[in-house]
Each structure stands twice: as C-alpha cells, then as structure tokens.
Legacy VTK file of the C-alpha trace (Angstrom):
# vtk DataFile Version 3.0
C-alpha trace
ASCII
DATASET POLYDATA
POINTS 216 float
11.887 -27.288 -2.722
11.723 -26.013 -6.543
10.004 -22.589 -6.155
9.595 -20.605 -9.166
12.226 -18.086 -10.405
11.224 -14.828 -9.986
12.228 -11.346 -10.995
10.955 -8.470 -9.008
12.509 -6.000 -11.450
9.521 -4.459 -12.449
6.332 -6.136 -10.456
2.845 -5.074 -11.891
0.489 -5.001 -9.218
-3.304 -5.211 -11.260
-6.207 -2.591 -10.578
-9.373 -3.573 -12.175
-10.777 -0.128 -11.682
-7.913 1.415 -13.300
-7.468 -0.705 -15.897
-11.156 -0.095 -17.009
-12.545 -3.624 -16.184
-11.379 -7.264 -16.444
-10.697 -7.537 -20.483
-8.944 -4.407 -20.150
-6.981 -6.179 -17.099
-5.834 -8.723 -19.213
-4.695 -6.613 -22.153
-2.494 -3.916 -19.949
-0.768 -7.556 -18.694
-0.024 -8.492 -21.703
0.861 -5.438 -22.906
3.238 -4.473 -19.409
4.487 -7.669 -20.165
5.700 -6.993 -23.845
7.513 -3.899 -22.108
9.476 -5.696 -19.883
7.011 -6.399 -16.701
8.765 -9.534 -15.049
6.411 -10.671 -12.668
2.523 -10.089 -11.763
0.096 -9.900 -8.949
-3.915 -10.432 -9.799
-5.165 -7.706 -6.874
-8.737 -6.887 -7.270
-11.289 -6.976 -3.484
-14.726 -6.823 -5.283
-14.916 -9.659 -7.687
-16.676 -12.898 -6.452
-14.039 -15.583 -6.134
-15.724 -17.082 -9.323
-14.527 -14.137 -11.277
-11.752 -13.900 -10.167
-10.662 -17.410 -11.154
-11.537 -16.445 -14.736
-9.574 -13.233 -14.538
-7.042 -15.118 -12.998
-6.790 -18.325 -15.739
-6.838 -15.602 -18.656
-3.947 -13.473 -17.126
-2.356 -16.638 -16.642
-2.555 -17.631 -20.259
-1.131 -14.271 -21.392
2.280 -14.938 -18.648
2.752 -18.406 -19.505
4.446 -17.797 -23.325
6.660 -14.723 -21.792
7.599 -16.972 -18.746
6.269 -14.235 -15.991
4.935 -15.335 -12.655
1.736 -14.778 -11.946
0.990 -14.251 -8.068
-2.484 -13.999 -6.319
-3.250 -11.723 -4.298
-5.116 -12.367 -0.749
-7.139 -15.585 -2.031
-4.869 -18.078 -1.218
-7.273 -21.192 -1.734
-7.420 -20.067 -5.422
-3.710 -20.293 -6.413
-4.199 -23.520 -7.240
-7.394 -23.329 -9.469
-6.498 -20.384 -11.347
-3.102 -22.497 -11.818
-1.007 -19.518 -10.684
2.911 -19.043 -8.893
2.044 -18.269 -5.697
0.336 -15.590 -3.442
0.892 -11.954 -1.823
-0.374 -11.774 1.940
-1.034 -8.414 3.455
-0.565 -8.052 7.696
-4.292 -8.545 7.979
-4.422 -11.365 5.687
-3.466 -15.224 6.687
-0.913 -15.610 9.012
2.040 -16.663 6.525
2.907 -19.853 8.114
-1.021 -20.984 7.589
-0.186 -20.250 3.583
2.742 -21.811 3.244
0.614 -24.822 5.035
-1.958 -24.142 2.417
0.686 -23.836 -0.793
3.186 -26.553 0.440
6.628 -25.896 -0.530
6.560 -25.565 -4.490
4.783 -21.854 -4.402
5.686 -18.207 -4.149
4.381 -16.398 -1.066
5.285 -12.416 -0.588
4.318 -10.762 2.343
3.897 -7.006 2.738
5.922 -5.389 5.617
6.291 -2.107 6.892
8.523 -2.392 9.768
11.572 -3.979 10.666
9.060 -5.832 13.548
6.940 -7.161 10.836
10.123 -8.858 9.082
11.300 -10.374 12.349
7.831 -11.814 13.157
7.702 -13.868 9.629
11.334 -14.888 10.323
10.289 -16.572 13.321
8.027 -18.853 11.161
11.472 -19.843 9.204
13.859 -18.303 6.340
11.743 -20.591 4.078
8.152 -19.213 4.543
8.536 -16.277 2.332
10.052 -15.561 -0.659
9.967 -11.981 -0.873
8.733 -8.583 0.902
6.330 -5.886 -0.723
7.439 -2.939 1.040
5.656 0.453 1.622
4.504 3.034 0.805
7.123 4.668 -0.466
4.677 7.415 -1.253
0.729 8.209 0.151
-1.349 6.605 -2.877
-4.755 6.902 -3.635
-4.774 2.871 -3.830
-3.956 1.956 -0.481
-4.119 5.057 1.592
-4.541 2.663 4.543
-0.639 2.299 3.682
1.051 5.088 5.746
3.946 6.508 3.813
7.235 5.055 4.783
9.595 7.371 2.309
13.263 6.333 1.419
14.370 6.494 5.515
11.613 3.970 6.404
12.207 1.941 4.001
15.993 1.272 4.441
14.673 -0.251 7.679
13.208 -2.761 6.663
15.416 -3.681 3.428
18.723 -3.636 6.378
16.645 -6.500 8.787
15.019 -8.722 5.903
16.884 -11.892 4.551
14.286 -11.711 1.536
14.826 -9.487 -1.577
12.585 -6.618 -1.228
10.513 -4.664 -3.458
9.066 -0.996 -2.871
5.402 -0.488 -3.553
3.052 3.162 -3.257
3.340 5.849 -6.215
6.758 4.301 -7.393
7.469 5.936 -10.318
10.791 5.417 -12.941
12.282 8.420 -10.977
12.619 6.139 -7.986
14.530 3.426 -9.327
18.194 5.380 -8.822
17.087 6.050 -4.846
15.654 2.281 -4.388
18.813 0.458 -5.918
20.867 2.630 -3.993
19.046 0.872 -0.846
19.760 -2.357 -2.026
16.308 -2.831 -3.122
14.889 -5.713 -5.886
12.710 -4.110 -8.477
9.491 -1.418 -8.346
6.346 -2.653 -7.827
3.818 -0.390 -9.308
0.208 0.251 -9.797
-1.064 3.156 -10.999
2.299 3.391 -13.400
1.249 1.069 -15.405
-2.573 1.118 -15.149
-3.485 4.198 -15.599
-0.961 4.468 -18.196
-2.772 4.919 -21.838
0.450 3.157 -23.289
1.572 0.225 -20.703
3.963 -1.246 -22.733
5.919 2.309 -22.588
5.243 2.632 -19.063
6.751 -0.625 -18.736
9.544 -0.485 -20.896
10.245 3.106 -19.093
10.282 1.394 -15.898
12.275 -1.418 -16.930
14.945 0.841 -18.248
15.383 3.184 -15.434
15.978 0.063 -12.765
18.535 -1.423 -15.361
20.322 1.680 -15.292
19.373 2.169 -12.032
21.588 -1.511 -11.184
24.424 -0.564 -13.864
LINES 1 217
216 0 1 2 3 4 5 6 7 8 9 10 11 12 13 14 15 16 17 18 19 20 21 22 23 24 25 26 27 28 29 30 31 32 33 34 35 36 37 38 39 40 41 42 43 44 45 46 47 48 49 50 51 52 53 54 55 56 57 58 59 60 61 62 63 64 65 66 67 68 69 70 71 72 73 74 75 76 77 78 79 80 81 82 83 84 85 86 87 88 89 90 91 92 93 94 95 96 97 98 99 100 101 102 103 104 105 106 107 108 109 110 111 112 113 114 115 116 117 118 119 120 121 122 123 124 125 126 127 128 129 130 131 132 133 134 135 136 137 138 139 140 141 142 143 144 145 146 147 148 149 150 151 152 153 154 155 156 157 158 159 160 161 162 163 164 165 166 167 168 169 170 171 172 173 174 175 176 177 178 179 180 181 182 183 184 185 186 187 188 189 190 191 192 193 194 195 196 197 198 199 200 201 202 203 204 205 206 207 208 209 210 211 212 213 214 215
C-alpha cells in the first residue's frame, strides 16, 4: 500500500461560484498554493462530469510542481481520468468501502463525519479504508448549511473516537487554529477563506502561519 503523503495543514476546499468561475478556480489554487495551501479538494455539484475533468486536469497541473495532493470530491469514477490523489465522500455519497473498491489501495479517500457513530461505522469497513476525516461544521456556513454546526464541544467527539487525523471544516478561519490544535486536530480546511479572499496567497499564507504557531 503506497498512498500518497498528505498534509492537512491547511486543506483548500474549491468553490467555483466563489472563485468567480473555473479559470479563476485554477488561479486562487495556484495562488493558495504559493501561500502555503498543502493539499486540495476539486468540489463543485453543477459542472457536467466533462467539465469537471478539465477543471480537474488543469488544477492538477498547477499541484503537480508544488507537490500538493489534489483530491476529488464526490465523483469517484473520475479520480482516475483527471489523474488526481484520491477522493472526499460525504455520508450521502458512496458507501466508503465501495470507493476504496473503486480506487484500490494506492489512493486517498476522506470521509466527512459528524459524529462519533459515523467514525465507528467506517471503522467497521477496516483502519485501512480511510485516510482521513473532514469534520464539521465548526461554524453554520453559507456553503453547506445542510452541515449543522458542531462547535469546538462536538467536535472533540469525534477527533477522541477516530484513528484517522482529522481536519475541521465550516467558516474556519486563522482565529481557529489555537482552539483546533488544542483538540488534537490536523490542519483547517477552508472555503470561503480562501475563495472569497481578493488576495489567496495572503489568506493562505495567514492560515498557514496561525496553525504553525498554532502546533509550536
């Protein structure tokens, strides 16, 4: 089994929308990734799988040279195509033992979790089906608001019960980082951070900084 190294220091979660469409995508990416973004997740619901492969292949161009992951979200049977790490699977999504079927063993898969259930129930498939946990929200977000908020309590849960490194997604700003290391978290996962941001490369470096300290 030779999975990719990962970081999940600072994981940039992509929002087409946000971002201002897909060249604009691939630009914040590289820019995130010039401020110290270690690892990246292609999320976007309303492009046709075709477009999203391009998307996906151009992002991937831009991680290869800084060695950063790239993980899919969702669309598992276009990992391989678009040539990326791995894949993120939501609760609704794929049962995670049918994409690690799918991936075989040389992939990434993260799984979202909000409850210490939810981490038990992937254990059952085996310690080697997942890599890591997306966990949240630690705030209500206008991204998912689907995702109930799970605040700092909520998510100690789940980071005490899971045999994965974990990292904290939903409105995670830099001001989080001291609370989440103190958890025993793995790195911020962010959205809107970095997206929104009209400098991503600050927002990124910014980010980066506070979870060093945050681990000093």
């Amino acid at each position: 089994m030779s999975r990719p190294d990962f970081d999940l220091s600072v994981y940039l979660v992509t929002d087409t929308d946000q971002c201002g469409g897909p060249d604009e995508v691939v630009e914040t990416v590289r820019r995130a990734i010039a401020g110290g973004v270690t690892l990246v997740q292609l999320r976007d619901h309303d492009l046709s799988d075709d477009e999203f492969v391009v998307l996906g292949r151009r992002i991937k161009d831009v991680c290869i040279p800084a060695g950063v992951p790239l993980i899919v979200d969702d669309r598992v049977h276009l990992v391989a195509e678009i040539g990326a790490d791995g894949a993120h699977i939501g609760q609704s999504d794929m049962p995670v033992d049918q994409a690690r079927a799918m991936l075989g063993d040389d992939l990434l898969i993260g799984l979202s979790a909000q409850t210490p259930a939810q981490v038990e129930a992937a254990l059952s498939q085996g310690r080697d089906v997942v890599d890591y946990l997306g966990v949240g929200a630690l705030h209500g977000t206008g991204t998912k608001p689907e995702a109930g908020e799970l605040g700092l309590a909520g998510i100690r849960d789940v980071v005490d019960v899971s045999p994965w490194p974990v990292c904290v997604i939903g409105g995670v700003t830099a001001a989080d980082a001291q609370d989440l290391a103190r958890l025993g978290c793995d790195g911020l996962s962010v959205v809107s951070a970095i997206c929104r941001s009209t400098d991503p490369e600050a927002s990124a470096r910014e980010l980066a900084q506070a979870w060093r300290n945050a681990k000093a």
